[in-house]
C-alpha positions, 0 to 999 in steps of 0.5 A: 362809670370809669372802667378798667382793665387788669392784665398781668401776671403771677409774676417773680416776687409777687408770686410769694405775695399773693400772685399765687392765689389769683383768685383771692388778689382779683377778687381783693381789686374786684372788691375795691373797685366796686367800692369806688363805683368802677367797672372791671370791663375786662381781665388777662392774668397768666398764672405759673406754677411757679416764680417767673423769675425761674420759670420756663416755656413748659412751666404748669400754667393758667389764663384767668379772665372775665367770662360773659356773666362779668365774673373772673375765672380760669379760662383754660391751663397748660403750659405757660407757652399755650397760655401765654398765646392763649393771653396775646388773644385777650390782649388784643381784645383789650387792646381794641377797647382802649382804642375804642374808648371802653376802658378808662384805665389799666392796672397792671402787675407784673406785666409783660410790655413787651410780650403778652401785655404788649398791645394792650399798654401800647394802646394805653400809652398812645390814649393816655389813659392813666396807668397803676401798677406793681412790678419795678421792672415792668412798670419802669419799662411801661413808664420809659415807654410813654405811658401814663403811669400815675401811681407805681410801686415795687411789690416788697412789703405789699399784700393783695389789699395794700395794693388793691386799695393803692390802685384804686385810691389813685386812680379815684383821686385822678378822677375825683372820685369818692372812695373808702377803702373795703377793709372788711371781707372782700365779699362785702362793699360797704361796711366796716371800710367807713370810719376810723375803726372804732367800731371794730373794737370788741373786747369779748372777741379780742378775748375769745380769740387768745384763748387759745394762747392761755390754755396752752399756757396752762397746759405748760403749768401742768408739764411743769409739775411733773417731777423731772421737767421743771425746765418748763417753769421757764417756758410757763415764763416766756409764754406769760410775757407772750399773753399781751402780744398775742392779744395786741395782734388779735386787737389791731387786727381786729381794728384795721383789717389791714391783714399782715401790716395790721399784724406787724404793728400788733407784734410791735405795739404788744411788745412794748405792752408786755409790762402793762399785762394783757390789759395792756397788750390790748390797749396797745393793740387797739391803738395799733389797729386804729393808728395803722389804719389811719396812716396807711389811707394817708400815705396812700393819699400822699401818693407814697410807694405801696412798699414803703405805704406799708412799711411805714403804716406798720413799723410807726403805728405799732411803735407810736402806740407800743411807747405809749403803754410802755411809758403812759399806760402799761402802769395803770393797766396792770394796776387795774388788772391786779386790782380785779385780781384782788377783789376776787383773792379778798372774796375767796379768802374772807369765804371761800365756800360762799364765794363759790357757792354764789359764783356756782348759783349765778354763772348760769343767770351770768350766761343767759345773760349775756354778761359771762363772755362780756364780764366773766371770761376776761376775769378768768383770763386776767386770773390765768395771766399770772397762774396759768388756771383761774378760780372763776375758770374753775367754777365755769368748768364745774357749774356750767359745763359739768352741769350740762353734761348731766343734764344732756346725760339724763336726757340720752338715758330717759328722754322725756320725748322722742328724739331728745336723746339724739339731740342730747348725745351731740352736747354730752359728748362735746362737755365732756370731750372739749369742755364747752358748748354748755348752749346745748343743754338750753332746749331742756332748761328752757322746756322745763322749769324744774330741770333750770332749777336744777341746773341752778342748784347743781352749779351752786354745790360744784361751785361751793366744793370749788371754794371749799377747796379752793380749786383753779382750773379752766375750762375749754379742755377735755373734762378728763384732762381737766384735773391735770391743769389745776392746783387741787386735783382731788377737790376739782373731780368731786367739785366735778362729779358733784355737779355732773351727778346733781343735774343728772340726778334731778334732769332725770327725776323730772323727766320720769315723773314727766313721762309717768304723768304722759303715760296717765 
C-alpha cells in the first residue's frame, strides 16, 4: 500500500474554495484515498480564520492533523503565529518519514515551501517522491525547487471533490493504480463512483425535489389574483420558464455527484431545455449529469489542469446536452407533456364527477402501491407547469390528505387503545399544518379493514365533489391556505371538509363499536 502525506493550508483563494471547512476538504481526500487503496501516514494543515492573502501573525488560527487512532482532527488553536510553530513540529515528523521511506508521496495545497512546509518538500524533492498539489504560487516555488511535481494546478474553478479526485487520479496513474472516483457521500467508498451514472437516474426524486419550485409557483398564481397585484402575472411567467432549469439542476446532480460543476452544467443545459417543458428540462439535466461525469474523469485522465478539468466538464456538458433538447428533443418533450395533459382535460370534460370520483376511490390503492410518486406526482406536476394548481394535486389534497387527517382525528378523540391518541395527534397536526404525511394514518387502516374501507369511501365523495366542481389546487401546504391556491375556492373546502367529516365519521364509528365489543 502506496502512503501519503497531506501538508498545506487554508490558504488565499482556496480559503473561499473550501479551505475553510478543513474537515470536509480532508475528509473528501480521505475518501478518495481510500478508494484508490492508498494510506493517509500523516496530516499538517494550518487553518486561519481568514484569507492568507490578509492574514497576519495574530490572525485566529488552528493545526489539523492525524492522531494515534488514524483519524484527522484539531490538534490545538491559537494564533497563526503559535500555530505555525506548532506545524514546523509535524513538519519535521513528516520530514523523517520521507527520508526514511514511509511516505510514497506529498499533496499539498496551499503549501508554504519556504516556512512551515519547508522540510517536508525538501525532503520529497531530494527522494523524488512525486508531488500533487493546487496553489499557482506554491506549487510553482515547489516545482522550481526540483520537486517532483506531476500533477499541478491553480485553485479557480476547483472545489474539495474536483481536487481530490485530481489528486489521486494522478498519482494512481503514476503507480498504476486502479481507481474510480468516490462521487457518491464522502463517507462511502464503493458505490455509486462505479459506472456511467446511469444508476443515478431516478425521476420520482428528481420529481419530489422541484417541488418546492412548484409551489412557490402556485403560490405566485394565487398573489396574482389578488386585485391590485396583477404585476404578478409576469412573475408566474418567469418563475414557469424556470420549472425546466431547476429540474435539469436537480438531474444532473443527481446524475454526477460532481456538486457545483455538476450544477453549473444542469443551469447550462436546463436553459437550453426551457422550450421542451420540464419534460425536457430533465432530460437535458440527465444528459448533463451523465456527459460532465464522463469528461470530467477524462480530462483528469488527459492530465488537464483541475481549474480548466472543471470549467470545461461544466460549460461542454451542459451545452452539448442543452443543444441537443434545444434542437432534437424540447419538441417531442413538450409534445408528450401536452398529450398527458390532454388525456386527463378529455377524462374531466367527458365526466368530471366520475373522474374524480375514480381519481378519489383509486389514490389511496395508487399510494400503498407505490405508483403515486412513480405515476401520479409527476402528472400533477406537468398539470401545475402550465397553471400553477393541478386536477389530480387537488384530489391528492382532499382523498389523501383530508382523509388522514379525519382518521388521525377520530383516533385522538375515541381511541380505540391506550396510546393511539398520541400516536394520531403527530399525523393530524401534520395534515393539517403542511399538508402531507398521509403514511401516518397507515397504523389505523392496516389494523382494521372497516376504517380502509372507509378511507377508500371518503376519497371517493371528496374526489368526486372535486370533479364536480372542477377544482385545481395542490397539496403539500398548510390545508388552511390551501383554498388560496385554487381555481374554485368554495368547491375545494366542501371537497375538503366532506372528506375529512366522511373518514372522521366512519373512523370513529368503528372504533366505538370496537371498544363496546372490548368492554363486553
Amino acid at each position: 500500500m502506496k502512503r501519503v502525506a497531506i501538508i498545506g493550508s487554508s490558504g488565499g483563494n482556496l480559503f473561499n474554495l473550501g479551505g475553510k471547512q478543513p474537515k470536509l476538504l480532508l475528509q473528501e481526500i480521505e475518501s478518495q484515498c481510500k478508494a484508490a487503496g492508498l494510506e493517509i501516514s500523516a496530516v499538517q494543515f494550518v487553518e486561519a480564520a481568514e484569507s492568507m492573502d490578509s492574514a497576519k501573525a495574530a490572525t485566529k488560527a488552528g493545526l489539523w492533523h492525524l492522531n494515534q487512532f488514524w483519524e484527522v482532527e484539531k490538534q490545538m488553536e491559537g494564533t497563526l503565529n503559535d500555530v505555525n510553530h506548532e506545524a514546523s513540529i509535524i513538519d519535521r515528523k513528516i520530514e523523517q518519514e520521507i527520508l526514511a521511506g514511509t511516505i510514497d508521496a506529498l499533496i499539498c495545497m496551499s503549501a508554504d515551501p519556504k516556512g512551515a512546509n519547508s522540510l517536508a518538500i525538501k525532503a520529497a524533492s531530494e527522494k523524488q517522491i512525486p508531488i500533487v498539489g493546487t496553489g499557482g504560487t506554491s506549487m510553482a516555488l515547489i516545482s522550481s525547487s526540483g520537486g517532483k511535481v506531476i500533477a499541478t494546478s491553480g485553485t479557480t474553478g476547483t472545489t474539495n471533490r474536483t481536487r481530490a479526485v485530481s489528486f489521486v487520479t494522478s498519482l494512481s496513474k503514476h503507480w498504476g493504480l486502479s481507481y474510480r472516483p468516490v462521487l457518491g457521500n464522502a463517507s462511502q467508498v464503493n458505490g455509486s463512483s462505479k459506472g456511467t451514472g446511469l444508476k443515478n437516474i431516478n425521476i420520482r426524486g428528481i420529481m419530489m425535489a422541484g417541488l418546492p419550485g412548484f409551489i412557490a409557483m402556485a403560490i405566485i398564481l394565487a398573489l396574482s389574483q389578488i386585485p391590485g397585484l396583477s404585476a404578478f402575472d409576469k412573475v408566474f411567467e418567469t418563475l414557469i420558464g424556470a420549472l425546466p432549469v431547476i429540474l435539469s439542476v436537480i438531474a444532473a446532480k443527481q446524475v454526477s455527484e460532481l456538486d457545483e460543476v455538476s450544477i453549473v452544467a444542469g443551469v447550462v443545459a436546463g436553459v437550453l431545455s426551457v422550450n421542451g417543458g420540464i419534460i425536457g428540462g430533465i432530460i437535458g439535466g440527465i444528459c448533463a449529469g451523465l456527459m460532465v461525469k464522463f469528461l470530467f474523469r477524462k480530462f483528469v485522465e488527459w492530465k488537464f489542469p483541475m481549474t480548466t478539468v472543471n470549467i470545461a466538464a461544466g460549460g461542454f456538458a451542459g451545452l452539448l446536452s442543452g443543444l441537443l433538447v434545444y434542437f432534437f428533443i424540447g419538441p417531442v418533450a413538450l409534445a408528450a407533456g401536452d398529450l398527458i395533459k390532454q388525456v386527463i382535460e378529455q377524462a374531466i370534460a367527458f365526466n368530471p364527477l366520475l373522474a374524480g370520483l375514480l381519481a378519489g376511490l383509486l389514490i389511496w390503492p395508487a399510494m400503498l402501491g407505490g405508483i403515486y410518486h412513480a405515476a401520479i406526482l409527476p402528472v400533477v406536476l406537468l398539470e401545475m407547469e402550465k397553471t400553477g394548481n393541478s386536477f389530480l394535486g387537488a384530489v391528492d389534497l382532499v382523498s389523501l390528505v383530508m382523509v388522514a387527517a379525519g382518521i388521525n382525528l377520530a383516533n385522538i378523540i375515541s381511541p380505540r387503545d391506550k396510546g393511539e391518541a398520541a400516536v394520531a395527534a403527530p399525523g393530524f397536526l401534520i395534515n393539517v399544518g403542511f399538508g402531507t404525511f398521509v403514511e401516518s394514518a397507515y397504523p389505523f387502516m392496516f389494523s382494521n379493514k372497516l376504517v380502509f374501507a372507509g378511507a377508500l369511501v371518503s376519497g371517493g365523495v371528496g374526489g368526486a365533489i372535486v370533479g364536480l366542481f372542477q377544482v385545481r389546487a395542490t397539496a403539500y401546504v398548510p390545508s388552511v391556505t390551501a383554498p388560496l391556491l385554487t381555481n374554485h375556492v368554495t368547491g375545494l373546502i366542501l371537497a375538503m371538509a366532506a372528506a375529512l367529516i366522511s373518514a372522521f365519521v366512519i373512523t370513529f364509528v368503528v372504533n366505538r363499536v370496537y371498544s363496546m365489543k372490548s368492554k363486553a
